[in-house]
PDB file with SEQRES, HELIX, SHEET and CRYST1 records, atoms N, CA, C and O in Angstrom:
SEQRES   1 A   80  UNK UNK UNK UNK UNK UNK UNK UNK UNK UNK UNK UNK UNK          
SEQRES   2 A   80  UNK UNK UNK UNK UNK UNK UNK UNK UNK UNK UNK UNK UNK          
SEQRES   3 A   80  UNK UNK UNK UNK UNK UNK UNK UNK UNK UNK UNK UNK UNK          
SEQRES   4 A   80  UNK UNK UNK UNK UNK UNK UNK UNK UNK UNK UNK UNK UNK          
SEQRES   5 A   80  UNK UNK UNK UNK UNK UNK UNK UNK UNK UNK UNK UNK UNK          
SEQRES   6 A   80  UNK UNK UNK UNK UNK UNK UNK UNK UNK UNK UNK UNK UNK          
SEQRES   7 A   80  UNK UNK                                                      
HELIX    1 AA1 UNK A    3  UNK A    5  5                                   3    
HELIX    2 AA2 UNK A   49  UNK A   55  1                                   7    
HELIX    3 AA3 UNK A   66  UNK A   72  1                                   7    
SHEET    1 AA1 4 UNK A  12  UNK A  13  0                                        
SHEET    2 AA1 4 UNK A  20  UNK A  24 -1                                        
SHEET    3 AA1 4 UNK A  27  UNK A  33 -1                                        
SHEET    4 AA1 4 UNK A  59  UNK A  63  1                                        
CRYST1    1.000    1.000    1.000  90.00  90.00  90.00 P 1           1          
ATOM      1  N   UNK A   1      47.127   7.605 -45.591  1.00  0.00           N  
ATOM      2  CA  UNK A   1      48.271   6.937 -46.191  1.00  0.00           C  
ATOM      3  C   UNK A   1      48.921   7.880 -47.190  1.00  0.00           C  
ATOM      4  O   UNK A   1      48.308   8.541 -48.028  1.00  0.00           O  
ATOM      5  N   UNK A   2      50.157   7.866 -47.011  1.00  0.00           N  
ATOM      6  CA  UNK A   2      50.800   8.727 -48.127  1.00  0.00           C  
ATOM      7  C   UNK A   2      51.165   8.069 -49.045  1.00  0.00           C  
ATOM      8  O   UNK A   2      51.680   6.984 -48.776  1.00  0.00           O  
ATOM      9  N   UNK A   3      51.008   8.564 -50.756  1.00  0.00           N  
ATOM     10  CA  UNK A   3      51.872   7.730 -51.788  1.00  0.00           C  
ATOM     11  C   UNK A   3      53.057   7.162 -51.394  1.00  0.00           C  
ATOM     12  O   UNK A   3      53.447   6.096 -51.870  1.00  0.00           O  
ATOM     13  N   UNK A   4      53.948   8.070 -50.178  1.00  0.00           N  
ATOM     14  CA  UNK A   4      55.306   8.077 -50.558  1.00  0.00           C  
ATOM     15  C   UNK A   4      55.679   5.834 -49.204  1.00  0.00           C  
ATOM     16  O   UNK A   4      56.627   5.122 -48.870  1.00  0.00           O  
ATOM     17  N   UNK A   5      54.380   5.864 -49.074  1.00  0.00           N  
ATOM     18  CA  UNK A   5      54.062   4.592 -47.982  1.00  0.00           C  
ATOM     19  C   UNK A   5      54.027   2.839 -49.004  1.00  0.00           C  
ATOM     20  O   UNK A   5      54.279   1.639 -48.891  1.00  0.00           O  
ATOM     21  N   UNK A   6      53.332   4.267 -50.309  1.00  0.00           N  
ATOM     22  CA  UNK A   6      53.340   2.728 -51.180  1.00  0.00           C  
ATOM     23  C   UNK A   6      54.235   2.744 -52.387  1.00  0.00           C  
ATOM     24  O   UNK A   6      54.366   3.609 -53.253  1.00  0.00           O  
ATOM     25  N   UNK A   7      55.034   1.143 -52.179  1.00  0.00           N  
ATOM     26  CA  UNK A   7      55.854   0.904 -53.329  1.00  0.00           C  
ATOM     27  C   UNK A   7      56.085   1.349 -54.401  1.00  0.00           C  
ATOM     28  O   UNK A   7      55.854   0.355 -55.090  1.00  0.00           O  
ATOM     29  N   UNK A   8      56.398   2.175 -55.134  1.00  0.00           N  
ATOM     30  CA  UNK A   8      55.903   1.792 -57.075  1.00  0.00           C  
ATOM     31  C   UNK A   8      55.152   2.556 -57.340  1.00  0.00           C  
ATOM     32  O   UNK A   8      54.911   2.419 -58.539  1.00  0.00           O  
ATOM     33  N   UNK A   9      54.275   3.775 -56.701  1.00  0.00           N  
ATOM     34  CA  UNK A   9      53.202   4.221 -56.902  1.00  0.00           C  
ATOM     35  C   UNK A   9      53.883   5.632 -57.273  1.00  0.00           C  
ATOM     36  O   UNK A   9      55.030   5.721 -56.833  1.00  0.00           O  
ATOM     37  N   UNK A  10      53.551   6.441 -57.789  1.00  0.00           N  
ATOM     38  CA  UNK A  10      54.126   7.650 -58.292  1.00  0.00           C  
ATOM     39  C   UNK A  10      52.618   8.713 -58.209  1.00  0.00           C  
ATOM     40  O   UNK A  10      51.517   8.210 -58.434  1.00  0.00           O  
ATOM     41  N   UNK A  11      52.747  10.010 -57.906  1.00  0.00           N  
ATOM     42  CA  UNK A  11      51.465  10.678 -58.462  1.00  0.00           C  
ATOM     43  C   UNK A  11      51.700  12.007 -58.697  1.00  0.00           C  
ATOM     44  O   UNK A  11      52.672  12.622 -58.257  1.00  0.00           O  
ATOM     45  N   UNK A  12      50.823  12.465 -59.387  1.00  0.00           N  
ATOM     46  CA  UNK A  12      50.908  14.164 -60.209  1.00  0.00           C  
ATOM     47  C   UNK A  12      49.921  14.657 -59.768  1.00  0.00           C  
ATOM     48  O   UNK A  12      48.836  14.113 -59.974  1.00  0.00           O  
ATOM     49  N   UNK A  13      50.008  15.701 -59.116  1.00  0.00           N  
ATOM     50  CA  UNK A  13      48.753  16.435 -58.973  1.00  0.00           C  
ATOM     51  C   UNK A  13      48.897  17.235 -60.288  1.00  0.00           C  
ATOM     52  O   UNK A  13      49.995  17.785 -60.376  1.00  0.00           O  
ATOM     53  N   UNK A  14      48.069  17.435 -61.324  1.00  0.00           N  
ATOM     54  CA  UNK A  14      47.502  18.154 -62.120  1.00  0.00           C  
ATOM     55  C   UNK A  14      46.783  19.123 -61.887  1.00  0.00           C  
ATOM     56  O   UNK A  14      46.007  19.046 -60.935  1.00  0.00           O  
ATOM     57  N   UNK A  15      46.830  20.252 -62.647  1.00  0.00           N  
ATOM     58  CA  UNK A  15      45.980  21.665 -62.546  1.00  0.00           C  
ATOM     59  C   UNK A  15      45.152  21.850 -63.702  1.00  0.00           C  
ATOM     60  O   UNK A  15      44.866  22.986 -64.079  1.00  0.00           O  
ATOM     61  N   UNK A  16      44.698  20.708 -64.362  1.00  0.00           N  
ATOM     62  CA  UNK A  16      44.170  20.752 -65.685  1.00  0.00           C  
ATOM     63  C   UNK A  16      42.444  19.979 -65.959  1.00  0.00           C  
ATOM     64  O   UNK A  16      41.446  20.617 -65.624  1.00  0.00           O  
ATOM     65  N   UNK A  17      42.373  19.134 -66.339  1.00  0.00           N  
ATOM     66  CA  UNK A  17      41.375  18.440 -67.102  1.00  0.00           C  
ATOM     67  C   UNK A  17      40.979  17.419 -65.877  1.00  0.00           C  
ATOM     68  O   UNK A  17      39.829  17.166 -65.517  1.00  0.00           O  
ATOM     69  N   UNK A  18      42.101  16.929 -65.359  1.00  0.00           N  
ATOM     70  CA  UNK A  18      42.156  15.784 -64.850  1.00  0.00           C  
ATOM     71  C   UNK A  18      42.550  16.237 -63.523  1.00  0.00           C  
ATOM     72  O   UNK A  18      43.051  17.361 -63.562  1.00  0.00           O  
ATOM     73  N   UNK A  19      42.481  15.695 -62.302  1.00  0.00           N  
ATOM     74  CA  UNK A  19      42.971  16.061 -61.089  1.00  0.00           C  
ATOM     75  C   UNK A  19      44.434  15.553 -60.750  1.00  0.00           C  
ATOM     76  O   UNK A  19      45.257  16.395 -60.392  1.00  0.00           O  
ATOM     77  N   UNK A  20      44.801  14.220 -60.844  1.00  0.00           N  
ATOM     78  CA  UNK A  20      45.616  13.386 -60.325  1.00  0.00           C  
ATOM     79  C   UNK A  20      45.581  12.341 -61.553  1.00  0.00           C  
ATOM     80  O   UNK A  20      44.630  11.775 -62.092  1.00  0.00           O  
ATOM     81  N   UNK A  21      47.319  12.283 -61.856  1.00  0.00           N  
ATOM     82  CA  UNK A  21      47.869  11.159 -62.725  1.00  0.00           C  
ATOM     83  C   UNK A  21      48.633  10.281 -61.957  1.00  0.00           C  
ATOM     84  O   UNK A  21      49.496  10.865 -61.302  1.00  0.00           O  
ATOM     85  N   UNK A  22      48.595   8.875 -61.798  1.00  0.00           N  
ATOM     86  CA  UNK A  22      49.379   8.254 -60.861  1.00  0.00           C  
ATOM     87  C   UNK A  22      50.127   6.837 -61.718  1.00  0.00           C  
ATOM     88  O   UNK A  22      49.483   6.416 -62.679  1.00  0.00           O  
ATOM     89  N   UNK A  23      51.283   6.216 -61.419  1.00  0.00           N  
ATOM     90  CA  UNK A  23      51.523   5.321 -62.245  1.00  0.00           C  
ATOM     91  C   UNK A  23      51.724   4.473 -61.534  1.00  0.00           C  
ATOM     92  O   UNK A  23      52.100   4.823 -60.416  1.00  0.00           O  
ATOM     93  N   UNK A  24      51.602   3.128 -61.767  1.00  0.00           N  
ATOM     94  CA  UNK A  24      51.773   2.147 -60.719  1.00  0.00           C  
ATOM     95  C   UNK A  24      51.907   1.012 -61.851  1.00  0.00           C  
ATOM     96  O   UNK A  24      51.361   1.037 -62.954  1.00  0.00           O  
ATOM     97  N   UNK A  25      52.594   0.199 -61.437  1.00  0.00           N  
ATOM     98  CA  UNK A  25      52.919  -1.511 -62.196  1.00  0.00           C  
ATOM     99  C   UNK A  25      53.487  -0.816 -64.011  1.00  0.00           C  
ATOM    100  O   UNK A  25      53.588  -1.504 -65.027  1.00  0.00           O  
ATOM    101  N   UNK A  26      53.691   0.305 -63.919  1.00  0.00           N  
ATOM    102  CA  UNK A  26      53.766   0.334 -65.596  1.00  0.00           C  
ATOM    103  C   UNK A  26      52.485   0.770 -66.775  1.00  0.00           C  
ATOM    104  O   UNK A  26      52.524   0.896 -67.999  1.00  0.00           O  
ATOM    105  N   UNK A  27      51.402   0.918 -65.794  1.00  0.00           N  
ATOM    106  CA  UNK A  27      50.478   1.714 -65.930  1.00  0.00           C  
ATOM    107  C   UNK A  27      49.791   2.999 -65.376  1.00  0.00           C  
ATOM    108  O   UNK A  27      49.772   3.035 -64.146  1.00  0.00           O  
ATOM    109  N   UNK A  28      49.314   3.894 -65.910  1.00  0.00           N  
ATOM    110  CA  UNK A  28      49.269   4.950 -66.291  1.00  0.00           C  
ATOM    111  C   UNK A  28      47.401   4.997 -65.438  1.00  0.00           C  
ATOM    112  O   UNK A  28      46.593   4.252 -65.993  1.00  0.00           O  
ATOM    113  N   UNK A  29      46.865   5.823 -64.212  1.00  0.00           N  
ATOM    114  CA  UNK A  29      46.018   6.370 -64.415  1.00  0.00           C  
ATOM    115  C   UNK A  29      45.251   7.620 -63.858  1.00  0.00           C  
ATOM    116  O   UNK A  29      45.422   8.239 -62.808  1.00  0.00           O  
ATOM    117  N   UNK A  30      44.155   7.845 -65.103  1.00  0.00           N  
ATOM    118  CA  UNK A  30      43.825   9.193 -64.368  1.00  0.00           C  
ATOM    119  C   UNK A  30      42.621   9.154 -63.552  1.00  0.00           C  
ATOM    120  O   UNK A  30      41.590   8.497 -63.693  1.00  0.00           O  
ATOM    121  N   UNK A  31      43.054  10.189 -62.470  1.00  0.00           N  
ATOM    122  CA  UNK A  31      41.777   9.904 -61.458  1.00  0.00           C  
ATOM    123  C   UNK A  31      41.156  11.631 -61.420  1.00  0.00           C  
ATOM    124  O   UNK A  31      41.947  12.547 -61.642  1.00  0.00           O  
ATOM    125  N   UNK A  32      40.142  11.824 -61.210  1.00  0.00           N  
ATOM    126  CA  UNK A  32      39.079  12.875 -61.115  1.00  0.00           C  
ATOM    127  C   UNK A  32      38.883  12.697 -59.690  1.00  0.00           C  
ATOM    128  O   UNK A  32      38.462  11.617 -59.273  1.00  0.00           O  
ATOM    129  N   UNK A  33      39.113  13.527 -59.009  1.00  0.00           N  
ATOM    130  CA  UNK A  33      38.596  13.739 -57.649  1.00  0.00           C  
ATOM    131  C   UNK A  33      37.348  14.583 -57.376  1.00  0.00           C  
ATOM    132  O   UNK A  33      37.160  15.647 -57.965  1.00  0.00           O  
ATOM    133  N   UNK A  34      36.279  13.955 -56.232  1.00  0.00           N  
ATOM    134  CA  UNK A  34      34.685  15.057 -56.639  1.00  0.00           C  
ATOM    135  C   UNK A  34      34.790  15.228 -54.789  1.00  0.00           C  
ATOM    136  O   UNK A  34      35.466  14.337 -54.275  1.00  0.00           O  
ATOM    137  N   UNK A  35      34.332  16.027 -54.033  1.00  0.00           N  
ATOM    138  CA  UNK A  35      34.151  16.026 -52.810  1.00  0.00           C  
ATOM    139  C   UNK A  35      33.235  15.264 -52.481  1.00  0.00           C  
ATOM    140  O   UNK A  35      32.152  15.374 -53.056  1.00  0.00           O  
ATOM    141  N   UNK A  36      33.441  14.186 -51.363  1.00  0.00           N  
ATOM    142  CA  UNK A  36      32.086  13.482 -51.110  1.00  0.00           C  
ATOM    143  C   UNK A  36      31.075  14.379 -50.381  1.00  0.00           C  
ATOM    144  O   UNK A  36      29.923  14.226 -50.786  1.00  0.00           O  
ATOM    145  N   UNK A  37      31.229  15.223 -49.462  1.00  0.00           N  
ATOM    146  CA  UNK A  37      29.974  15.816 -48.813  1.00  0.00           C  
ATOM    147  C   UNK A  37      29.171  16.842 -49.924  1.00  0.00           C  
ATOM    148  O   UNK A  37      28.371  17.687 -49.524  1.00  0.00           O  
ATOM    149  N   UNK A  38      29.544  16.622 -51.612  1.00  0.00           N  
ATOM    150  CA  UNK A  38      28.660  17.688 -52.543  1.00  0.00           C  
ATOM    151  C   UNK A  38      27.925  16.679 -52.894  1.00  0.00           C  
ATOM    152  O   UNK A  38      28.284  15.551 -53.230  1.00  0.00           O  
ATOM    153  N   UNK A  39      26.101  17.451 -52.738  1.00  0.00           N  
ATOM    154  CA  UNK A  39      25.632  16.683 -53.856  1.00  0.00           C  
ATOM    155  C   UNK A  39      25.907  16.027 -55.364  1.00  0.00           C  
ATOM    156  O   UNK A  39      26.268  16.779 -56.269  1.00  0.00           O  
ATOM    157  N   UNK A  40      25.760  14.871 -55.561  1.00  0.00           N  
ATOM    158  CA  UNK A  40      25.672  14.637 -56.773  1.00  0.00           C  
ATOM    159  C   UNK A  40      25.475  15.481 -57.711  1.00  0.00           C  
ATOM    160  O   UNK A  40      26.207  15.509 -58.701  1.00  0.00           O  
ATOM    161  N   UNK A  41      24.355  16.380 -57.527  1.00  0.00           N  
ATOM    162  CA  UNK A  41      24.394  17.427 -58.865  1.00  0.00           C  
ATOM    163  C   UNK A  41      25.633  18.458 -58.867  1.00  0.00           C  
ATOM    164  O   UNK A  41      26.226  18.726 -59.912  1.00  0.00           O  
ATOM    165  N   UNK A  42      25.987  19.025 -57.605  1.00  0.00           N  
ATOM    166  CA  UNK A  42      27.505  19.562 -57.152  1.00  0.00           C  
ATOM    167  C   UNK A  42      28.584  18.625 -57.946  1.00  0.00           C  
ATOM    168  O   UNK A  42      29.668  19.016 -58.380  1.00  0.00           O  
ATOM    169  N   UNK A  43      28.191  17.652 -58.015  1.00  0.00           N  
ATOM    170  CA  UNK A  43      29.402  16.739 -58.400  1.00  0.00           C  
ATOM    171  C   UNK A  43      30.139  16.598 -59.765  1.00  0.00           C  
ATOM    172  O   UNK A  43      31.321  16.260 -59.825  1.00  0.00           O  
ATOM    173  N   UNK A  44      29.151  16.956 -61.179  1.00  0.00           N  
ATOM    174  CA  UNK A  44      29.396  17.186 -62.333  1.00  0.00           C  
ATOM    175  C   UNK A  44      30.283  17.518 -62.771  1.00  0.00           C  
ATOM    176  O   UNK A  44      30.763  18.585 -62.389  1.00  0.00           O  
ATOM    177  N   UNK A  45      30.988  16.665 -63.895  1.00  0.00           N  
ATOM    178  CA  UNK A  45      32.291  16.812 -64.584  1.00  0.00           C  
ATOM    179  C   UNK A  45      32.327  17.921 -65.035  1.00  0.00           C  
ATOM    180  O   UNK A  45      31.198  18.412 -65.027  1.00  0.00           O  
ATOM    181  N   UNK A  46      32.950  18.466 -65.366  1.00  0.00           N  
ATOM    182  CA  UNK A  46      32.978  19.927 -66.612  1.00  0.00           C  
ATOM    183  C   UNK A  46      33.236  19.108 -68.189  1.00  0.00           C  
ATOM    184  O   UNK A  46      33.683  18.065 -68.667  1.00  0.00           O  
ATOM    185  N   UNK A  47      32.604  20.405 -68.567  1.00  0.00           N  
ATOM    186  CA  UNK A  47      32.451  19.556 -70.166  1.00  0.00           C  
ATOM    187  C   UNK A  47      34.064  18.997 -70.735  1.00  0.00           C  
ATOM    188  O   UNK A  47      34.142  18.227 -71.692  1.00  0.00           O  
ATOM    189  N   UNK A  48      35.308  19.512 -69.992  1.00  0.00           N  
ATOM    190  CA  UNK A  48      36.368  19.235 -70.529  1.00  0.00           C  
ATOM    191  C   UNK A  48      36.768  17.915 -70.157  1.00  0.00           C  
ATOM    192  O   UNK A  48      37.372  17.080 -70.832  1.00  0.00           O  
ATOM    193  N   UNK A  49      36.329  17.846 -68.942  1.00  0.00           N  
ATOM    194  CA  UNK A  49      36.500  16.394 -68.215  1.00  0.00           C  
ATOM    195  C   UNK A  49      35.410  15.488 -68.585  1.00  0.00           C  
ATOM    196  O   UNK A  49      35.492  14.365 -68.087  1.00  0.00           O  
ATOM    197  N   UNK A  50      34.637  15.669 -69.172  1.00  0.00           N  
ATOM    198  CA  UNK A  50      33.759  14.545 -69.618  1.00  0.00           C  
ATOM    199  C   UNK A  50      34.019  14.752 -71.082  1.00  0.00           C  
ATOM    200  O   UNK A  50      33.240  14.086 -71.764  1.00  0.00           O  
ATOM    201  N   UNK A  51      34.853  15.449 -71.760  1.00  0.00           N  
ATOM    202  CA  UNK A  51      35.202  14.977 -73.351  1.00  0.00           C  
ATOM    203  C   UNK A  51      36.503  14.411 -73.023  1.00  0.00           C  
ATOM    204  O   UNK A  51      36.662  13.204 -73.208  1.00  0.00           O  
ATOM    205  N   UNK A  52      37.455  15.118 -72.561  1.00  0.00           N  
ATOM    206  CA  UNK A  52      38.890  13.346 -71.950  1.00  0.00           C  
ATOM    207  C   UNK A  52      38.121  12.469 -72.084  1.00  0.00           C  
ATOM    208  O   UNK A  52      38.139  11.652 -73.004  1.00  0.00           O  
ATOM    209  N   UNK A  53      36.897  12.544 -70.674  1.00  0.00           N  
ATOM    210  CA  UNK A  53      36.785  10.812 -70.392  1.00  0.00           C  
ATOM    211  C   UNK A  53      35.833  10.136 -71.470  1.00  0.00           C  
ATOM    212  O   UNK A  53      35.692   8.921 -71.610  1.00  0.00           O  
ATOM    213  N   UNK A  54      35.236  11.079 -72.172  1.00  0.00           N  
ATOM    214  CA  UNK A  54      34.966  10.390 -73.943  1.00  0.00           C  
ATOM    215  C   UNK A  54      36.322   9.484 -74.942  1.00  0.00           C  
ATOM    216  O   UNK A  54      36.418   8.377 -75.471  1.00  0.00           O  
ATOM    217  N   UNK A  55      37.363  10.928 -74.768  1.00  0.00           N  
ATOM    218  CA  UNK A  55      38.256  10.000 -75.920  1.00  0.00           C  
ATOM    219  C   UNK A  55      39.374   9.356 -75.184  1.00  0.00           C  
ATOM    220  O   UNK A  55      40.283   8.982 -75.926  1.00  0.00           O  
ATOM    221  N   UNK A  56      39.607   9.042 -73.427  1.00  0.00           N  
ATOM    222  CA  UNK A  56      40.677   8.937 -72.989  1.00  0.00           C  
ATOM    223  C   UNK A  56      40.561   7.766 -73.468  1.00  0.00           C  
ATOM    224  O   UNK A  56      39.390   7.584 -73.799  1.00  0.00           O  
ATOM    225  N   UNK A  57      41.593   6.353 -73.786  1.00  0.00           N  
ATOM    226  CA  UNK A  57      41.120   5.115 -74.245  1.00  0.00           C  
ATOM    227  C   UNK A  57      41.800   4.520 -73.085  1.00  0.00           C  
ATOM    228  O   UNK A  57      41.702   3.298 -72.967  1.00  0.00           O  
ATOM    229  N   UNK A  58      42.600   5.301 -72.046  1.00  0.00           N  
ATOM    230  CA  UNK A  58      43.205   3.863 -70.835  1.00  0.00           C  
ATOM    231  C   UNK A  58      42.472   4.216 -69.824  1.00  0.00           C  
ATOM    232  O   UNK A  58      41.413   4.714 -70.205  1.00  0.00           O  
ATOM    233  N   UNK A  59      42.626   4.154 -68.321  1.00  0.00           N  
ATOM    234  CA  UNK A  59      42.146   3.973 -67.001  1.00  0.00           C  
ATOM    235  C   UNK A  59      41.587   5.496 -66.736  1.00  0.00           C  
ATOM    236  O   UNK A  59      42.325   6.480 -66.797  1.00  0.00           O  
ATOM    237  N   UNK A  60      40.249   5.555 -66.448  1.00  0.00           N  
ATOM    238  CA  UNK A  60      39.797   6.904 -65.989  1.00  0.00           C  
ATOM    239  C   UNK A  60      38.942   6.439 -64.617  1.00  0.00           C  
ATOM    240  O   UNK A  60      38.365   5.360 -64.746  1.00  0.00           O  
ATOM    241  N   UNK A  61      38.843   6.866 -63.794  1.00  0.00           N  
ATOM    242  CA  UNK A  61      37.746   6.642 -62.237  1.00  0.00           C  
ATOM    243  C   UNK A  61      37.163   8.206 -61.695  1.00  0.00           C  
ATOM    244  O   UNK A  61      37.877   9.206 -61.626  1.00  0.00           O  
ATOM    245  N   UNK A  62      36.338   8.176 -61.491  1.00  0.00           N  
ATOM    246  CA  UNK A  62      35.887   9.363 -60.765  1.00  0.00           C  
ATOM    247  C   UNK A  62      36.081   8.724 -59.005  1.00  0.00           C  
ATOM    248  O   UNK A  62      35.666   7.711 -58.442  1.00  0.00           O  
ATOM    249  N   UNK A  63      36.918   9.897 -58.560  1.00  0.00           N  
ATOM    250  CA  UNK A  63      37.106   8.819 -56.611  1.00  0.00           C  
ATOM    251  C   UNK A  63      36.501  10.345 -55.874  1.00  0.00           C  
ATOM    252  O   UNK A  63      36.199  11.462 -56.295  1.00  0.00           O  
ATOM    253  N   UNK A  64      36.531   9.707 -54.654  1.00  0.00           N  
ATOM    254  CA  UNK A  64      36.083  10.691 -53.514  1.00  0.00           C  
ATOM    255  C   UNK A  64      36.371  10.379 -52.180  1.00  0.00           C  
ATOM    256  O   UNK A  64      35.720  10.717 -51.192  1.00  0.00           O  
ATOM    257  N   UNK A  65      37.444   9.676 -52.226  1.00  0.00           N  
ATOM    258  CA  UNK A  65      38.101   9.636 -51.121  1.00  0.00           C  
ATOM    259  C   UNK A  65      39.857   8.631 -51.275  1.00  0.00           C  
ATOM    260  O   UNK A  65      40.163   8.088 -52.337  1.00  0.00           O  
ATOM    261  N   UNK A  66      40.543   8.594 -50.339  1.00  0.00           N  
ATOM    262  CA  UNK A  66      41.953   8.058 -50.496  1.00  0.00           C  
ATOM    263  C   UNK A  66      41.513   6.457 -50.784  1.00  0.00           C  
ATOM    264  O   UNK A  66      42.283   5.870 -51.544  1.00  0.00           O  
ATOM    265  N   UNK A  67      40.328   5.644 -50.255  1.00  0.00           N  
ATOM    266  CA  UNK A  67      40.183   4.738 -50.181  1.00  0.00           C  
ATOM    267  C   UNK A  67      39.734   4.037 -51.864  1.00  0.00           C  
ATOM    268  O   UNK A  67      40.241   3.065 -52.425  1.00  0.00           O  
ATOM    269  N   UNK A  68      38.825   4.776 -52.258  1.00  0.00           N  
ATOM    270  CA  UNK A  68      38.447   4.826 -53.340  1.00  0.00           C  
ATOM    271  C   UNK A  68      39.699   5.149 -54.812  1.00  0.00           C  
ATOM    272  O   UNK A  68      39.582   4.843 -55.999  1.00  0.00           O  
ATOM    273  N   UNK A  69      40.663   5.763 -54.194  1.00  0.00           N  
ATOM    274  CA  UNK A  69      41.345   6.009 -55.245  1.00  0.00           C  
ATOM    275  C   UNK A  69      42.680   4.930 -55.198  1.00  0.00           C  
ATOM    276  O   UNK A  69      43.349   4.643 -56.191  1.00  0.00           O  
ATOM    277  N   UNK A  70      42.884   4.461 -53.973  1.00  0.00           N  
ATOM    278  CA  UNK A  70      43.883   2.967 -53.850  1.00  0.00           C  
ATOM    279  C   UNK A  70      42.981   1.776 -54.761  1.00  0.00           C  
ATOM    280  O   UNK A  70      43.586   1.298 -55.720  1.00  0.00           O  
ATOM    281  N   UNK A  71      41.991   1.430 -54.581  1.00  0.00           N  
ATOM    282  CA  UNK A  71      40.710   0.855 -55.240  1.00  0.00           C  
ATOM    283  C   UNK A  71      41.154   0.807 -56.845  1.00  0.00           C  
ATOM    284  O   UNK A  71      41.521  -0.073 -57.623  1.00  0.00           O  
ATOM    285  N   UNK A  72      40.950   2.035 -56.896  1.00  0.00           N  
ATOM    286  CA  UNK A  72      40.905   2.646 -58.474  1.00  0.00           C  
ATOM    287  C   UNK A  72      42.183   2.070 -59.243  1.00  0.00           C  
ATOM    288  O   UNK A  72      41.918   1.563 -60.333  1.00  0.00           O  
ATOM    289  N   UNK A  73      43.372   2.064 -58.899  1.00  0.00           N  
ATOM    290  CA  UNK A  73      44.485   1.751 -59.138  1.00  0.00           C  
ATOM    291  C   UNK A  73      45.087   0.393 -58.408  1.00  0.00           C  
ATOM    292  O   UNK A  73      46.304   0.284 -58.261  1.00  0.00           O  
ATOM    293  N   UNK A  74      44.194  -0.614 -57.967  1.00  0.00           N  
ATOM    294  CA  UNK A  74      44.099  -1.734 -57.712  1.00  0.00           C  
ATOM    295  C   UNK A  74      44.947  -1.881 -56.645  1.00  0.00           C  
ATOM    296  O   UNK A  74      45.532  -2.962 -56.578  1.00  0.00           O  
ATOM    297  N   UNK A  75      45.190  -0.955 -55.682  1.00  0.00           N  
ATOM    298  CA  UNK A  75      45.611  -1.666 -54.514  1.00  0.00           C  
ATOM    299  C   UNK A  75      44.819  -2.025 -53.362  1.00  0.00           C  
ATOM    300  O   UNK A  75      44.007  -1.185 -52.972  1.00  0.00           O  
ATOM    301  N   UNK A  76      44.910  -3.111 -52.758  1.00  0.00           N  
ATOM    302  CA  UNK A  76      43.746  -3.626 -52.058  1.00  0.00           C  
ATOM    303  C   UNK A  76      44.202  -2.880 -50.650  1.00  0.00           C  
ATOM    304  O   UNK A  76      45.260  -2.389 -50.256  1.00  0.00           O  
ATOM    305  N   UNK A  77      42.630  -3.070 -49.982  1.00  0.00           N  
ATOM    306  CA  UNK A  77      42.950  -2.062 -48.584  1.00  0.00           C  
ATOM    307  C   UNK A  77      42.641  -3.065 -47.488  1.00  0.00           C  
ATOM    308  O   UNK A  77      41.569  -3.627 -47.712  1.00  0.00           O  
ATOM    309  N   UNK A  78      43.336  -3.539 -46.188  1.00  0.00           N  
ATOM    310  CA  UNK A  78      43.030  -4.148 -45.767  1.00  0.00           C  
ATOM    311  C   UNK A  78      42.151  -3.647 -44.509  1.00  0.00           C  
ATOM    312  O   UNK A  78      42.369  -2.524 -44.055  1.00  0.00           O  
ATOM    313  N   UNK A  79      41.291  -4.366 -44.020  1.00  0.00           N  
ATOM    314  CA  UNK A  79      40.508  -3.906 -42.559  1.00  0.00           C  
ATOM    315  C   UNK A  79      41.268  -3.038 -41.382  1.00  0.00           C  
ATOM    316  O   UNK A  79      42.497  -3.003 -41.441  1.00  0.00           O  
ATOM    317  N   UNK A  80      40.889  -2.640 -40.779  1.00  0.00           N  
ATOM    318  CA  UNK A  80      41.626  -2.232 -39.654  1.00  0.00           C  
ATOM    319  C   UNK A  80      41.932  -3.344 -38.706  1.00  0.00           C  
ATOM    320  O   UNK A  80      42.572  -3.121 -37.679  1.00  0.00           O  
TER     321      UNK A  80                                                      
END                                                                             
């Protein structure tokens, strides 16, 4: 699914702290993208991304896939 499929939804790919900023309904959030086929220990924030997600005070998710990150930002996914 492409953002450009859903309504209202806006997104930033970032080169920084954070992976992806997306806005939807008037809210603001940030998503961390991790590869699903890395181990968990592969998976670890960097210390910059786990001090954001210390002082960020609005919407933070760690996702790992498109499904997970519609989720994240509350759009529901329906079955096939």
């Amino acid at each position: 699914m492409r953002t450009s499929e859903l309504p209202g939804v806006g997104v930033l790919v970032w080169n920084g702290d954070v992976d992806l900023i997306v806005g939807r309904g008037g809210r603001t959030y940030l998503l961390e993208v991790k590869p699903p086929r890395q181990p968990p220990s592969r998976r670890d924030r960097s210390l910059k991304q786990a001090e954001l997600r210390a002082r960020w005070p609005g919407h933070y998710a760690v996702v790992s896939s498109v499904e997970e990150a519609l989720v994240a930002i509350g759009v529901g996914i329906e079955a096939p």
